[in-house]
N, C-alpha and C positions, 0 to 999 in steps of 0.2 A: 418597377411594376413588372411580373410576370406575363411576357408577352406570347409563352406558351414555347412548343418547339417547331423545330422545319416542318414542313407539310413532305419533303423527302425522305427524313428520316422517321413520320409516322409511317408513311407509305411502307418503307422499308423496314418497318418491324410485324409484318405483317408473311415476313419470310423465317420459315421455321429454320435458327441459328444450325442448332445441332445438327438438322440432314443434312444442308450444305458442307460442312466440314466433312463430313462424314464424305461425302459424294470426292470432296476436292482428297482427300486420304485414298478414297479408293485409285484414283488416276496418279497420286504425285503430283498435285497440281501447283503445290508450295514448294516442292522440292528445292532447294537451293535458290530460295527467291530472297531476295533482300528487302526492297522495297516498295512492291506492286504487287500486293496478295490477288490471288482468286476470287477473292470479294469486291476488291476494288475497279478490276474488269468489270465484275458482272454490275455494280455501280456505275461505272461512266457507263456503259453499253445499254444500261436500263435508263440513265438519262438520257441517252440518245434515243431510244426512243419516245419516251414520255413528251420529250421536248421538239424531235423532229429537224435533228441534227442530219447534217447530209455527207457530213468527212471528218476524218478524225481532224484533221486539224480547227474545226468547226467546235468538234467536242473540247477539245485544249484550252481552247480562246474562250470560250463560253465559261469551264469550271475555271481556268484562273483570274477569271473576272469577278468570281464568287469566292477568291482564295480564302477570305476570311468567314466563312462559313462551312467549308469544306469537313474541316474534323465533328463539326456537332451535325453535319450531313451522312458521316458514318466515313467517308474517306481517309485513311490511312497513308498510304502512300503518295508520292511527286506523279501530279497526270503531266502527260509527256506522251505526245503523238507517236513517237517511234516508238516507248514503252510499250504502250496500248497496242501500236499494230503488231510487236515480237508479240505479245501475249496473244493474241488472234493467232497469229501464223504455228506457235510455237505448243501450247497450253492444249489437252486435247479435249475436244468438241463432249464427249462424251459425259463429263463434269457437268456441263449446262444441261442436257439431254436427262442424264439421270438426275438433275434437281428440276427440272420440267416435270418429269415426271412425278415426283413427290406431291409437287404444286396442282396437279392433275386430279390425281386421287384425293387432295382435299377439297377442290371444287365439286369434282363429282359428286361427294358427299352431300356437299349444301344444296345442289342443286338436283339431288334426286330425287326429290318429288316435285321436280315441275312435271304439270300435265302438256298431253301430247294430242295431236288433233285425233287420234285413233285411243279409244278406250282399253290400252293396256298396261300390264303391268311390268313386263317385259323393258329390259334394255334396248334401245333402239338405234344404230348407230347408221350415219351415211357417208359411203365412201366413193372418192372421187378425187381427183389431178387437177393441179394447175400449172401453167408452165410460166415461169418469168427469163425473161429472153435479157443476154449479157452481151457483150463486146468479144468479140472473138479473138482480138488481138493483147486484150487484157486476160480471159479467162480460155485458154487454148483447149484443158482441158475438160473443160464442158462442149466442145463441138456436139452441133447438131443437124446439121446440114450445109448446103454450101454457102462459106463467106458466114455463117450463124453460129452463134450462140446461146446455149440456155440449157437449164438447170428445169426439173420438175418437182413440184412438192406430192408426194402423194400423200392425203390424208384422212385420217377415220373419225369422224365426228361425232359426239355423243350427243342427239337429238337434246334429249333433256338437260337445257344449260347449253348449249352450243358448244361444248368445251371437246378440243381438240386431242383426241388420245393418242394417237400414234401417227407422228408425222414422219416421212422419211426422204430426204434427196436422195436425187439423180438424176442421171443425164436425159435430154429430149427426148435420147432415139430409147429410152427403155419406155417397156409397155406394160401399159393401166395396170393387166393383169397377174405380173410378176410379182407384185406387191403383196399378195395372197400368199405368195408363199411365207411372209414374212408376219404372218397376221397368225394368233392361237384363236380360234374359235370357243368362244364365249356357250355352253351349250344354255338353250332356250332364247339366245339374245335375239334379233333382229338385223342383219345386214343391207342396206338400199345399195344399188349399183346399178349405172348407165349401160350401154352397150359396151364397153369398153371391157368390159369383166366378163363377157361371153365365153371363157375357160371352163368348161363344164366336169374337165379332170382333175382340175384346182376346186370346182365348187364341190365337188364332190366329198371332200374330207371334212365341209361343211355340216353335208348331211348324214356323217358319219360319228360327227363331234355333238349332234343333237341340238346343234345351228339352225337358222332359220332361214335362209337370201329370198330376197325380192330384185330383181333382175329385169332390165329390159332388153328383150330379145332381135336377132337382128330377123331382117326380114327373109332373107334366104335359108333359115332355118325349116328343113320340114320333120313334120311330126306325122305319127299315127295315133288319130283320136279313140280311146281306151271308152272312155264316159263322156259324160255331160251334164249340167246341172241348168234349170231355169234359170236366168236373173230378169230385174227389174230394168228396161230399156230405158226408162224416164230419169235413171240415174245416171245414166250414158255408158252401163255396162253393154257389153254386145255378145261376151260368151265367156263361159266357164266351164273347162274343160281338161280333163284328164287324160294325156298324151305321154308318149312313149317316142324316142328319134326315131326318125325311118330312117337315115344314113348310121349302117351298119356302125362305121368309124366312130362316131360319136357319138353308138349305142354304146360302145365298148368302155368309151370314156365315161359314161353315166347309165347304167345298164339299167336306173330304177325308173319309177314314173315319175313326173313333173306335172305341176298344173298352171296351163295357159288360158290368164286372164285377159282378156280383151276390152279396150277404155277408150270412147270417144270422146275429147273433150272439146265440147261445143264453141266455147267462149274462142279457142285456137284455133280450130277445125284442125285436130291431128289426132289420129289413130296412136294408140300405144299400145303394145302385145307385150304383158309383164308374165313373167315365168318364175315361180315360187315352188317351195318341198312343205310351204304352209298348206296344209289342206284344212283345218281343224277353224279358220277363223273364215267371216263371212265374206263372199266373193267383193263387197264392196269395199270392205276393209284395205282390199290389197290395193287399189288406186290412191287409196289416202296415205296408205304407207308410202308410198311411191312419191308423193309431193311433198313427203319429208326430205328428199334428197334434196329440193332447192334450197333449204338450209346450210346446205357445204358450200353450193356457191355464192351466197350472201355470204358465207364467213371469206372465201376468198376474195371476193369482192370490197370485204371490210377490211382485210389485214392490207393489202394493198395499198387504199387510201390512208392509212392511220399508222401500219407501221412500217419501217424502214427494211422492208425487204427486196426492194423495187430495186437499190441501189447498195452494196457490199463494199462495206468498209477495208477490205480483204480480196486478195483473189485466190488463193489457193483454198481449196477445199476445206480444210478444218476451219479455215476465217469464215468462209460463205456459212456453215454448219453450227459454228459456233455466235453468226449472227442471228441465225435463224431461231436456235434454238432458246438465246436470251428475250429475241421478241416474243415467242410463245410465252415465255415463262411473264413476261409483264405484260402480256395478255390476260393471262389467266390471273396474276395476281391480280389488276383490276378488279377482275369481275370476282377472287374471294372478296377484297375489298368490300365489294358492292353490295354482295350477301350479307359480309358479317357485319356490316356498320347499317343493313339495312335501308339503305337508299332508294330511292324512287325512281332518280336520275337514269338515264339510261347510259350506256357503256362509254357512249361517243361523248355523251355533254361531260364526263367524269373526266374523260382523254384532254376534253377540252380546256377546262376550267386548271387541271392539273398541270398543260404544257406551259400557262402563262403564271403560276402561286406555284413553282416546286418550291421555291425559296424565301416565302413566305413563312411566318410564322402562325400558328394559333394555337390557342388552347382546346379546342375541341377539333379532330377532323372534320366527323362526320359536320354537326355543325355546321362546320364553313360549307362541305361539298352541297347541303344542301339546300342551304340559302343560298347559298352566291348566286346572283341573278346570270345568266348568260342569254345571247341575243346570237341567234344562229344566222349568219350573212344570208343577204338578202339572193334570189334566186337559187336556193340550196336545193341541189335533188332531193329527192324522195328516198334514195337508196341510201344517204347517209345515216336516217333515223331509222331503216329498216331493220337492223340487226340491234335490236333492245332485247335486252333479259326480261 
């Protein structure tokens, strides 16, 4: 009787064959390899996450306990912990990065018309840092302070669909703002940013690219107010206003006008002063844009708990890089998953139901993912089901 195939190697046909090759041709990634392709990495590295593996020899012991399902799981090659970490240390990062990105642009796809708490039409993305803090005696070259450790992720998030577009490491001591220069402005798109991106020399090629930022200003910034517009105080707007720098310096840096919104949110009692080159949308608009950025920290908050980035299988930089970068990409597969088979389920229960049936069989995926009953442990935050598509 037909008991159907792995629930791994449906999962994994859900990865377009041809970019990959294409990606591992453009690096050499096969070059001179005998028995442990570039697939078979991105394989165990993708069960390790799915599954929430914590060392490669964790991952070893686990697939040759599955030895006899391994070829109809897609696996080719002998897994073998020292294999697996040569290929981390050895195989470059860039391979996983440029098939992330593939993976990217087909999510964005599916997920471009999700609506957004603001009535636009406009791409919307929010950018922001996290820092995951390492062993200083294991990763020397990540220093960050004294006796410390730690790596930053900076990343650009695409509102609609949470889906991650451009992530990039580095070290603690670099700042928020640098990242800018690494970013093509998108013209018409949307940018959200904290204080931390107060570079108004860097925003500037923003507003030259036909970019949009929404920015929160620090407090010792002065201006000279230019205009002024009415708003409605009942909405906990306080001012809307057309300003220009008063410190010469940082006229020079941004020699146009800007417009500084002012937002009291009651529920927090906290003042926020957001600074935008949107003039054209309604002053209320701009706060709600602005609470699209806690979007980036529930996605940091989610990859934490769920995928294995906490912890580097690897210490040298292209293994830290090239873990990161296979977690995003079985992130985002997930959630095409999720799209194209149409599921209800949210992100987390799919993560769930998949870390304990990779090695199960059915005939139907979806099916299974969406009946399978799951029973979420008792006293579970609130923030685990927060990040649903």
């Amino acid at each position: 009787m037909f008991a159907g195939q792995l629930i791994f190697a449906q999962l994994m046909e859900f990865l377009p064959r041809h970019e990959f090759n294409a990606c591992v041709r453009r690096y050499r990634g096969d070059a001179r390899v005998r028995g442990f392709s570039c697939r078979d990495q991105f394989l165990a590295m993708a069960f390790a996450q799915l599954t929430y593996r914590e060392s490669l020899r964790d991952i070893q012991t686990c697939l040759r306990a599955m030895q006899d399902k391994l070829y109809h799981a897609g696996f080719r090659g002998t897994i073998a912990r020292n294999t697996l970490a040569r290929a981390n240390e050895l195989r470059d990062w860039r391979i996983y990065h440029d098939f992330a990105q593939v993976l990217i642009r087909r999510a964005r796809d599916l997920y471009s018309q999700e609506p957004l708490a603001v009535a636009l039409h406009n791409t919307v993305y929010a950018l922001d840092s996290t820092v995951i803090e390492l062993c200083l005696s294991l990763f020397p070259w990540a220093h960050s302070q004294r006796q410390k450790a730690a790596v930053k992720l900076h990343t650009l998030l695409d509102v609609r669909g949470n889906i991650p577009c451009v992530v990039r490491v580095s070290t603690a001591k670099t700042a928020d703002s640098t990242v800018l220069d690494h970013l093509l402005p998108e013209p018409g798109s949307f940018y959200i940013m904290d204080r931390g991106y107060n570079d108004f020399q860097r925003l500037l090629r923003w507003t030259q690219a036909g970019a949009f930022f929404v920015v929160r200003g620090r407090k010792n910034i002065t201006f000279v107010r230019r205009a002024r517009r009415q708003v409605d105080r009942s909405t906990g707007l306080r001012s809307d206003q057309t300003v220009r720098f008063r410190d010469h310096r940082t006229r020079k840096h941004y020699p146009g006008l800007l417009r500084r919104v002012t937002f009291y949110d009651v529920e927090h009692r906290r003042r926020f002063i957001l600074l935008t080159n949107a003039f054209h949308l309604p002053a209320a608009a701009i706060p709600q844009l602005y609470k699209c950025r806690w979007q980036v920290e529930l996605f940091f908050k989610w990859i934490k708990q769920h995928l294995r980035i906490k912890h580097f299988f690897g210490r040298s930089p292209n293994a830290v890089k090239t873990q990161v970068w296979i977690a995003i990409s079985t992130y985002v597969l997930v959630a095409i998953l999720r799209r194209e088979l149409k599921l209800t389920r949210s992100q987390y229960e799919i993560l769930q139901i998949l870390s304990v049936a990779i090695f199960e069989k059915t005939p139907d995926l979806a099916t299974f993912l969406q009946q399978t009953v799951t029973h979420l442990p008792t006293g579970c935050p609130n923030q685990l089901t927060l990040f649903d598509f």
